[in-house]
C-alpha positions in Angstrom: 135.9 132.6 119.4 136.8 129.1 117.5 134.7 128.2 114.3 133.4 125.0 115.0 134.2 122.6 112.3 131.1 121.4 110.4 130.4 117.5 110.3 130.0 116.4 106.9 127.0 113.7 106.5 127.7 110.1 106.3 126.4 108.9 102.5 123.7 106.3 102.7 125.0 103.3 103.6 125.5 100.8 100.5 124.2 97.3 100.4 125.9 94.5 98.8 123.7 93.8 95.1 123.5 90.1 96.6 121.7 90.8 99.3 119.4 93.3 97.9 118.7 90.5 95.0 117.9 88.2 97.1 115.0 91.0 99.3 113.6 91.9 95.8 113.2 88.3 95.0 111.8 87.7 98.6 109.5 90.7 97.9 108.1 89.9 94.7 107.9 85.9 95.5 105.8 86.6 99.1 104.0 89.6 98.2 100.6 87.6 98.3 101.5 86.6 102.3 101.2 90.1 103.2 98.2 92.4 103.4 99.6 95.0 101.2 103.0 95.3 99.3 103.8 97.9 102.0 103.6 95.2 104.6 105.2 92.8 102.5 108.3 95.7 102.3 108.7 96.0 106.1 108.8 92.9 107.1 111.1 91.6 104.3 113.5 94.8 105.4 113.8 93.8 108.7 115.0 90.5 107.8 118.1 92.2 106.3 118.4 95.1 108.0 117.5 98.0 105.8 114.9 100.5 105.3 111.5 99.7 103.8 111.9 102.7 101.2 115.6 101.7 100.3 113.5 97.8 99.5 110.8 99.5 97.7 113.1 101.6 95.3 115.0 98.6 94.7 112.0 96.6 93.8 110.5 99.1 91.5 114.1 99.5 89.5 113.8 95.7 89.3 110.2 95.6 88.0 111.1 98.3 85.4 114.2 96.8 84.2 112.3 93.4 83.9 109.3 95.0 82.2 106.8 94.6 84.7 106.6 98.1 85.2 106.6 101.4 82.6 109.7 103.7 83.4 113.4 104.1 81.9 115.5 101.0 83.2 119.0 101.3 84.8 120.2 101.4 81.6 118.3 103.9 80.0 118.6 106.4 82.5 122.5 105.6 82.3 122.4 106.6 78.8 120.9 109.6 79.5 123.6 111.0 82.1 
């Protein structure tokens, strides 16, 4: 009997940082057309063809490295690795 060979799982595809710059900014700028930020993350993730989580993680790196939000920015926690 022949050992199957195991698929390995595809990484997460990788978005250019242009075009997730320019959902945050979308996001944060049209937040107050949408009923909740939730909202305002799937319908700005369609537009460019990625997840709604993949948006939101985005947008709260953004907020903390801009100081809108507590938390270590993306260079803090690069210090730390």
């Amino acid at each position: 009997m022949e050992d199957k060979p195991t698929k390995k799982k595809a990484p997460p595809p990788r978005y250019p940082d242009e075009m997730r710059e320019r959902a945050v900014k979308m996001v944060i700028d049209n937040r107050e057309d949408y009923l909740s930020e939730w909202a305002a993350l799937t319908g700005i993730s369609k537009l460019f063809g990625i997840s709604p989580e993949t948006l939101r993680t985005s947008v709260r790196r953004t907020q903390v490295d801009t100081g809108s939000r507590t938390g270590l920015t993306t260079d803090e926690r690069a210090r730390l690795k």
